[in-house]
Every structure is written in C-alpha cells, then in structure tokens.
Backbone bond lengths (Angstrom), bond angles and torsions (degrees), N, CA, C in turn:
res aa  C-N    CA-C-N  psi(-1)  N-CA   C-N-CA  omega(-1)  CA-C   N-CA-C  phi
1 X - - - 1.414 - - 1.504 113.67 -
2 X 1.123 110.88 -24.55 1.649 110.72 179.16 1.633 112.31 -73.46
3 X 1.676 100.72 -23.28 1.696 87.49 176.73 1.711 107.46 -75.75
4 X 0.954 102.90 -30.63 2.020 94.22 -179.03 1.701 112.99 -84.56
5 X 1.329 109.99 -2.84 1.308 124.53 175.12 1.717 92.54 -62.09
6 X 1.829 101.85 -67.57 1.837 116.03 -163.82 1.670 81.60 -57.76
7 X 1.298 162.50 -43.32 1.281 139.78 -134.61 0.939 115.85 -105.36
8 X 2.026 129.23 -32.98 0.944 110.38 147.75 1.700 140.94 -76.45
9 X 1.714 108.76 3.10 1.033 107.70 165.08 1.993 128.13 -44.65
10 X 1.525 96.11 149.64 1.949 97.15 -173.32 1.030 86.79 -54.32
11 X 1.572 109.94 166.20 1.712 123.31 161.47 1.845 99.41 -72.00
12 X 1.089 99.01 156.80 1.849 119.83 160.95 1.449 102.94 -86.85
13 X 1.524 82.32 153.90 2.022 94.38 -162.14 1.757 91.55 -67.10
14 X 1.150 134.81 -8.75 1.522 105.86 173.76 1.328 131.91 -90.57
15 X 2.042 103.53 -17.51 1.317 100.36 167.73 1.815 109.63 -92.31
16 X 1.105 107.90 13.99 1.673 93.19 151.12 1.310 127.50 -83.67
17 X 1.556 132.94 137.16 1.400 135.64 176.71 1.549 108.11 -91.26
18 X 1.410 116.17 115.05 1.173 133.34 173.96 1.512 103.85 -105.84
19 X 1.545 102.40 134.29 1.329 115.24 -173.48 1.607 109.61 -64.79
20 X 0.749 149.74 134.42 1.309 157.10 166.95 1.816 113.84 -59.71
21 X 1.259 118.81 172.13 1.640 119.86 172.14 1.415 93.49 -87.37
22 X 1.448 118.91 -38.12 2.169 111.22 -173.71 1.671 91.30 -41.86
23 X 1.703 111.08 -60.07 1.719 125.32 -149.39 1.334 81.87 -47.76
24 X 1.085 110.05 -79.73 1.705 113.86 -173.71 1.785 129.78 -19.06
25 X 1.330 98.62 -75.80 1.337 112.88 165.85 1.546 99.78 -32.35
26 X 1.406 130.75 -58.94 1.206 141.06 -149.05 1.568 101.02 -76.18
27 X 1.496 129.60 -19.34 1.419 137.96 -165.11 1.730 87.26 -97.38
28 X 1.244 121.67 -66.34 1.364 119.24 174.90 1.666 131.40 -52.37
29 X 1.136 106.70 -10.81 1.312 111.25 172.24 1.424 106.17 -89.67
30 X 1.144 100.57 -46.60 1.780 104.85 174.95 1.896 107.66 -62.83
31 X 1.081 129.82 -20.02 1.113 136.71 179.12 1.300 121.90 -74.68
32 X 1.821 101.65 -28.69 1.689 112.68 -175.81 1.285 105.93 -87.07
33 X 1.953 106.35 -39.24 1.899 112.40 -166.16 1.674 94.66 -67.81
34 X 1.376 121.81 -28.58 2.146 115.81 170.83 1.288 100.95 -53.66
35 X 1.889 121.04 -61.00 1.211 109.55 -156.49 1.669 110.10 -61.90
36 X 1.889 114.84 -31.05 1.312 112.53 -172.30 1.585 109.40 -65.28
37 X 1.823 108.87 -43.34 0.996 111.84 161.85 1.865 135.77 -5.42
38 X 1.486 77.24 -79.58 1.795 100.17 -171.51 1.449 104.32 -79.13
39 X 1.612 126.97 -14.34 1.406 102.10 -173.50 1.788 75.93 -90.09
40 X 0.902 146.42 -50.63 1.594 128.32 -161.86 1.810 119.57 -64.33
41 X 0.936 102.50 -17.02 1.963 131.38 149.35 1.581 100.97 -41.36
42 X 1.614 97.11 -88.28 1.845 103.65 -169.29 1.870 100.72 -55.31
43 X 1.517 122.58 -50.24 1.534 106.66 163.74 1.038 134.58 -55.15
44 X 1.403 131.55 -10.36 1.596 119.88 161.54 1.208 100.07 -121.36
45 X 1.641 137.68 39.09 1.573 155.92 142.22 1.756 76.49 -72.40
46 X 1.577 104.02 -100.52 1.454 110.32 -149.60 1.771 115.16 -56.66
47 X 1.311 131.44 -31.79 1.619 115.50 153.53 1.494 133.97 -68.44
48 X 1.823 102.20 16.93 1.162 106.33 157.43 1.403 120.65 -119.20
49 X 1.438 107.62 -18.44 1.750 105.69 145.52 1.534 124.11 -71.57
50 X 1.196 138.37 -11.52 1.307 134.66 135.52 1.164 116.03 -57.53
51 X 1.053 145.64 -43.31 1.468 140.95 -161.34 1.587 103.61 -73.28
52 X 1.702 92.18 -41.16 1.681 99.30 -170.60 1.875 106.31 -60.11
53 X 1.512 94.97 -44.07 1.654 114.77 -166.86 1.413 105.35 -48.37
54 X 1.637 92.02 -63.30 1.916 92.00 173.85 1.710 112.29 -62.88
55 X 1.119 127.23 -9.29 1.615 91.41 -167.17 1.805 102.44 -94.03
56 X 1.799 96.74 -17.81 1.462 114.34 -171.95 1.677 93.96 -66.23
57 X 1.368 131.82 -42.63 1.212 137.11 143.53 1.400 141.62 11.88
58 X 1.488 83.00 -82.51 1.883 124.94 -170.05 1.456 85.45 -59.04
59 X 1.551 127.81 -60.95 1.678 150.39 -135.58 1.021 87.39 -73.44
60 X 1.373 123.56 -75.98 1.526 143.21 177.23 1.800 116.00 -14.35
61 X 1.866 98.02 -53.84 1.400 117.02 -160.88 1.114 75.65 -101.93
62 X 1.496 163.41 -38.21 1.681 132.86 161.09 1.379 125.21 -53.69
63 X 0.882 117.14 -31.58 1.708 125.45 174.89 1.202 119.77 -73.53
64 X 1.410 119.95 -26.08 1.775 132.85 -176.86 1.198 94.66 -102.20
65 X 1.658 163.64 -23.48 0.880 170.76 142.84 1.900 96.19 -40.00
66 X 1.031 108.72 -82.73 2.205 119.03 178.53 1.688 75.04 -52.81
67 X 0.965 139.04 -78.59 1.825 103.57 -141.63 1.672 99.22 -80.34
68 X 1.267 136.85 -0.95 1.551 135.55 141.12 1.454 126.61 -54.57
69 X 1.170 110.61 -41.19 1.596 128.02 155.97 1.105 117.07 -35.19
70 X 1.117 95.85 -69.35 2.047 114.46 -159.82 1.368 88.66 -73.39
71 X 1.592 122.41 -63.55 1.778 90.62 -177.75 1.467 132.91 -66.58
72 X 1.224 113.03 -2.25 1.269 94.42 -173.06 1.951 104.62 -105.86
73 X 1.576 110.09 12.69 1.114 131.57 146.50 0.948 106.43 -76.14
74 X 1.197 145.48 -77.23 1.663 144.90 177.54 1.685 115.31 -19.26
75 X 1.296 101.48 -57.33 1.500 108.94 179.69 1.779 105.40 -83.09
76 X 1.217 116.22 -26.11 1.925 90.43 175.27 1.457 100.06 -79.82
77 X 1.353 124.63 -25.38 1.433 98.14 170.51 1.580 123.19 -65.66
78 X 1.695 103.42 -50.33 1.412 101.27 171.93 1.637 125.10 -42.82
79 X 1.379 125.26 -25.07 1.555 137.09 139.58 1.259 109.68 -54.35
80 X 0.913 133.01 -76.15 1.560 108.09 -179.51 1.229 126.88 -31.00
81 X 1.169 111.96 -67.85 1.275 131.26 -173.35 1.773 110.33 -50.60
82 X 1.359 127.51 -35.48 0.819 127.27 -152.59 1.714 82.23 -83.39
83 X 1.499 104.81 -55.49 1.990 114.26 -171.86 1.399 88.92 -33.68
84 X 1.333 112.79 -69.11 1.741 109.78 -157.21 1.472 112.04 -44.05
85 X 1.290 110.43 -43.98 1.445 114.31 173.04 1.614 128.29 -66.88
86 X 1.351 112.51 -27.64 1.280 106.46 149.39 1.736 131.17 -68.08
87 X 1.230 111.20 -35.86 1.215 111.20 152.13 1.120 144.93 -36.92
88 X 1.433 122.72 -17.74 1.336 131.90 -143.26 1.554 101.52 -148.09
89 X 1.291 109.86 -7.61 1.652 142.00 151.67 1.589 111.51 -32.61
90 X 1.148 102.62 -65.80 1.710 130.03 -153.00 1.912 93.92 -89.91
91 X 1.040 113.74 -12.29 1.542 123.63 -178.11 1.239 97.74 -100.59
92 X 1.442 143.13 -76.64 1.286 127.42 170.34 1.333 124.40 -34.77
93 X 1.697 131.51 -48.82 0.808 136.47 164.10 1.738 124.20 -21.10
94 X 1.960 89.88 -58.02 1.672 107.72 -173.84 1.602 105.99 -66.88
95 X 1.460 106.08 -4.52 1.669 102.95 -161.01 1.766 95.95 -106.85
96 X 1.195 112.45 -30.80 1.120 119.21 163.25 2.053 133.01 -57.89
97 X 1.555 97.76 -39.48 1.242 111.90 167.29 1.230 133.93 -90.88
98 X 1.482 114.48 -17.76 1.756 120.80 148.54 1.748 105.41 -61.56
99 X 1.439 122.75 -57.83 1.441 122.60 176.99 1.612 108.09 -27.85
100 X 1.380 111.78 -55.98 1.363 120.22 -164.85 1.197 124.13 -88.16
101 X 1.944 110.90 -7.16 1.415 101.82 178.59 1.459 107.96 -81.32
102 X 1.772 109.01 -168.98 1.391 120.92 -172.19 1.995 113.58 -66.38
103 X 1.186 99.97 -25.85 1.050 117.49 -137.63 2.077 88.51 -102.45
104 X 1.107 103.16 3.84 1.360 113.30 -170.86 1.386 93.03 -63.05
105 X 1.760 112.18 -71.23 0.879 111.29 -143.12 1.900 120.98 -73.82
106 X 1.407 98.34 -3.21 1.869 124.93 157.75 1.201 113.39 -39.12
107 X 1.088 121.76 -39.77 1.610 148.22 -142.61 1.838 94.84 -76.91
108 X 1.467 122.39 111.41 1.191 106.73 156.57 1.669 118.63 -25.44
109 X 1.649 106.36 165.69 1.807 107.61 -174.98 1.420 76.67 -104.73
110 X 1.322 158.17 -18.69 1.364 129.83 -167.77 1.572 98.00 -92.10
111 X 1.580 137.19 -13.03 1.495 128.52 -179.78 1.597 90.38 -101.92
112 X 1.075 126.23 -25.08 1.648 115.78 173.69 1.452 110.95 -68.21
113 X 0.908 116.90 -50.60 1.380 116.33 174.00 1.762 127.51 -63.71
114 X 1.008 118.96 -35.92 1.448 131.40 153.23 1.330 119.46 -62.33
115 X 1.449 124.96 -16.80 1.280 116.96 162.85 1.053 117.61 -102.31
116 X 1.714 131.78 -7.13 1.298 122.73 173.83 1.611 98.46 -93.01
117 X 1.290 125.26 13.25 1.562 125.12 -172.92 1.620 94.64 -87.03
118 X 1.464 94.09 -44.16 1.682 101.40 179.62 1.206 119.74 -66.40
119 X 1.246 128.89 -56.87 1.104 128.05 136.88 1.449 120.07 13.09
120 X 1.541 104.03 -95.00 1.447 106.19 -162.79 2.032 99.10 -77.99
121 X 1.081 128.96 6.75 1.156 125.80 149.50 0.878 135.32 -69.58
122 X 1.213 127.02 -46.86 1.579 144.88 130.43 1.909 109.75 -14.62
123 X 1.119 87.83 -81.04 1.868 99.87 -177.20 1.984 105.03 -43.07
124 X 1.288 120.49 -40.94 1.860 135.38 -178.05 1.909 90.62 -66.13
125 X 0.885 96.62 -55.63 1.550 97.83 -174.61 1.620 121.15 -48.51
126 X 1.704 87.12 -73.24 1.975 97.88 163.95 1.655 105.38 -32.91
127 X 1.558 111.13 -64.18 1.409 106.48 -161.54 1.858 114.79 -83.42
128 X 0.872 96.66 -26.72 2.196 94.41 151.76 1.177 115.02 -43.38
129 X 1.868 129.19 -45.73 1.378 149.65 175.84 1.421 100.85 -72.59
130 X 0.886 130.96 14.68 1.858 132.42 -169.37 1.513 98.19 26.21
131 X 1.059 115.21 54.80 1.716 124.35 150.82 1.872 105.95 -85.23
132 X 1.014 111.06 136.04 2.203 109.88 171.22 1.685 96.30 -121.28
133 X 1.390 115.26 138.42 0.674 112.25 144.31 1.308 146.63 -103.24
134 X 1.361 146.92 116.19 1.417 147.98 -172.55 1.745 119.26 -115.34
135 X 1.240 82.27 164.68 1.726 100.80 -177.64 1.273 97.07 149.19
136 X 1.539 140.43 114.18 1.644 142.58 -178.43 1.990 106.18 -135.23
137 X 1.235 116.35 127.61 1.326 120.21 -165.22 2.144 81.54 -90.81
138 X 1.306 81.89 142.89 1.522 111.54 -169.54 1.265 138.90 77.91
139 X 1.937 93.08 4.08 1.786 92.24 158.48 1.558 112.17 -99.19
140 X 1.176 101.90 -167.81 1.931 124.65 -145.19 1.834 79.48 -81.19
141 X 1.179 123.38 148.36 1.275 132.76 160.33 1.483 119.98 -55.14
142 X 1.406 133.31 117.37 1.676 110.27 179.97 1.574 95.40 -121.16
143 X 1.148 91.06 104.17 1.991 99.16 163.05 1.584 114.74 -40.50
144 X 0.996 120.96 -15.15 1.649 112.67 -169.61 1.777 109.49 -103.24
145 X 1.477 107.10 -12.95 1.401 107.98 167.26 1.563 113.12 -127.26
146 X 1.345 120.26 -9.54 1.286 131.66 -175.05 1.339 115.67 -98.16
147 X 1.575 120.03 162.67 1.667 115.49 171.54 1.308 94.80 -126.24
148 X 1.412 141.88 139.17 1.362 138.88 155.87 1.415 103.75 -66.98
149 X 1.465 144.86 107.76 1.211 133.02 135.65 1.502 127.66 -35.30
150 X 1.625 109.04 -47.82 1.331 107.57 -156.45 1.631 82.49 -153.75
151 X 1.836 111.42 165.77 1.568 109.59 157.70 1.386 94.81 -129.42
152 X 1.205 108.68 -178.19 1.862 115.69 -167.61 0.916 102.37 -157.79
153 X 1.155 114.75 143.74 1.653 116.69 166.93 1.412 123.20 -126.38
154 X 1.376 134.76 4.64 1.388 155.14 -173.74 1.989 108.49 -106.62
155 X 1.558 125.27 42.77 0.902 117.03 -175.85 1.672 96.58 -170.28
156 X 1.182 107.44 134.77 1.641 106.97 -176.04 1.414 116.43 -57.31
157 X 1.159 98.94 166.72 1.544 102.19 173.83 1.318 118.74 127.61
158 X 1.621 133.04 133.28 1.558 124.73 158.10 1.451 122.14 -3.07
159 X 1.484 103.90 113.89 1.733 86.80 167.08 1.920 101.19 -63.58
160 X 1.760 104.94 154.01 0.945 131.89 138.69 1.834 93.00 108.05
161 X 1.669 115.42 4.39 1.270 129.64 -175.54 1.288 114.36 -85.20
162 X 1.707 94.63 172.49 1.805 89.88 -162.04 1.171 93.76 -89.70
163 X 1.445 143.74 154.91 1.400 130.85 163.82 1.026 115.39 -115.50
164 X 1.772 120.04 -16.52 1.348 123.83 166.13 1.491 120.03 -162.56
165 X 1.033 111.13 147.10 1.653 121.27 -174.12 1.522 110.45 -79.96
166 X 1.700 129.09 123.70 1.118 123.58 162.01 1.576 100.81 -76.74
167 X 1.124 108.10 -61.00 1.522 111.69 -170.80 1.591 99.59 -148.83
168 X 1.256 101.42 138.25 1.873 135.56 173.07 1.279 104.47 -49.95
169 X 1.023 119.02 120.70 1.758 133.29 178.13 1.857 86.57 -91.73
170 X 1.315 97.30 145.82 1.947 129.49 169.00 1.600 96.59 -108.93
171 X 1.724 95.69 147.89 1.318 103.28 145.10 1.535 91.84 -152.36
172 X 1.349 115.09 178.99 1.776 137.43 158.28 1.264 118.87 -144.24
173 X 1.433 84.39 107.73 2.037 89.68 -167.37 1.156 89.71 110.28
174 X 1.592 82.90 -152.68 1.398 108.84 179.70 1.762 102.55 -101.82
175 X 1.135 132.85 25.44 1.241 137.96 -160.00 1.318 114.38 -131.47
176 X 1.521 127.85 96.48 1.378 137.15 -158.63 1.420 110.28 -77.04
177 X 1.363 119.02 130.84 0.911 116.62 -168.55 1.767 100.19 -107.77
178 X 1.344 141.08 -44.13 1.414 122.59 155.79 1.494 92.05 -130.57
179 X 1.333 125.82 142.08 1.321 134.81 150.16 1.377 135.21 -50.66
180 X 1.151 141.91 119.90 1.556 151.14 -165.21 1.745 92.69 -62.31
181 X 1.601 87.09 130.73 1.582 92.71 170.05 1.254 111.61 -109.91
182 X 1.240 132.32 102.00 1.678 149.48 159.65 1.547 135.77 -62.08
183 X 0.819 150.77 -174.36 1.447 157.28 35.81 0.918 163.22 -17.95
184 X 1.665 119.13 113.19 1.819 111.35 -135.16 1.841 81.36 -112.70
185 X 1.361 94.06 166.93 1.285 106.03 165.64 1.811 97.58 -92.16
186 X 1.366 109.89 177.28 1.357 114.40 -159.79 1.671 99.28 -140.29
187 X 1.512 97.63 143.02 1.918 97.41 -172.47 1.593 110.69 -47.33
C-alpha cells in the first residue's frame, strides 16, 4: 500500500512543467504569423477574384468582338452579293430586250435557243442567290414594288393593271432590289 500511497501522492513543484515566458512568446508569435497568414490569404483571395473578373472580361470582349466580326462579314458579303446582282440586272434586261425585239424572231433557232439557254442560266443563278424575279401583265398595279412608266386607256384590261412589262423588277427577301417598270391601264 505504500507504493500507491507515493503514486497517488501531488506532484512536487519541480516535477510540474510550467510554461515558461520563451513557451509563451513562442505561442504568440505563432498567433501573429496566422493572423499575417490569413490577412495575406484574403489578399491573394481578392487579386485572384480580380484576376478572375478581368479575364472573365477579356473572354466576354473576345467573343463580342468574333460575333462583331462575323456579322459585319455577313453583311459585306450580303453587299457584295447584292452589287453583283445589280450588275447582272442590266444583262438580263439586254437579254430580255433582244427576246422582244422585231428582229428576234430573224434570229436563226440554233442562236435563239442558245441565248435563251443563257438566259435561263442566268435567271437559276439569280434565284440560287434567292434573288425572284417579278413583274406579270394582268395583275393589280403595286406602287411599293412597281413603277408606272406610262397609263393607257385604249387596251383591255382591269383598270389600274399591268398590261405590260418594260423591265422585270428583282427583289431578295423582302428587300427590293430594282422595281418593275410597267404600264398600267388607267380608270
């Protein structure tokens, strides 16, 4: 009994470990390098949510820039395309007004026929380009795609109708590209 007597005896003040002022010092220093720690944490937290902000940014203003691109590629071609087609206006036209002169029907059938081949090659092309062409003698006059050249009144037909085509109005779309010039009959 005397050995568990000495064991639960208190300790003596020398086998207790008392922290020292070094230990201390040494707990508080470690206490300041966390706080320096963590505030240099939240500073390269928030210059890496800037970094993120701008690059999410940069991406943003590269991507709206390429789809600024592309349309405004879209539309110089759609200019192109449209020039060429006006161009090519004044050629149907010429192919249209040999068809119709007197002198057409003079015309060997093997060079008549080779030019209305072109012709309607011409016409496959325009309309591949979603170009239409219109202008039809005996419909209603429409001011918004039509031109009256002339009105008449000595020839049957609807007042206010087309009775004849000078030249074939284009559009593509809904977007006219020259208006059909006619002759209307007159009330």
């Amino acid at each position: 009994m005397a050995e568990h007597d000495e064991d639960t005896q208190a300790p003596s003040e020398s086998d207790v470990d008392y922290e020292t002022d070094e230990e201390l010092g040494d707990v508080a220093g470690a206490q300041a390098k966390m706080k320096k720690l963590r505030e240099q944490l939240k500073d390269a937290q928030q210059k890496r949510d800037e970094f993120l902000d701008g690059w999410q940014r940069c991406k943003a203003d590269s991507i709206n820039a390429r789809k600024e691109l592309l349309a405004d590629a879209d539309k110089r071609a759609e200019r192109q395309k449209i020039a060429l087609i006006e161009d090519l206006i004044p050629v149907m036209d010429s192919f249209d007004m040999a068809a119709g002169s007197e002198s057409w029907a003079e015309v060997s059938d093997g060079f008549r026929t080779g030019m209305e081949q072109v012709r309607n090659q011409l016409l496959d092309v325009l309309a591949g380009n979603g170009v239409e062409r219109f202008g039809k003698v005996g419909e209603q006059f429409d001011p918004r795609t039509e031109e009256a050249a002339q009105e008449v009144d000595d020839v049957a037909g609807e007042p206010h109708s087309v009775v004849k085509i000078l030249r074939y109005g284009y559009r593509m779309g809904d977007r006219i590209i020259r208006p059909a010039q006619v002759i209307v009959k007159s009330i």
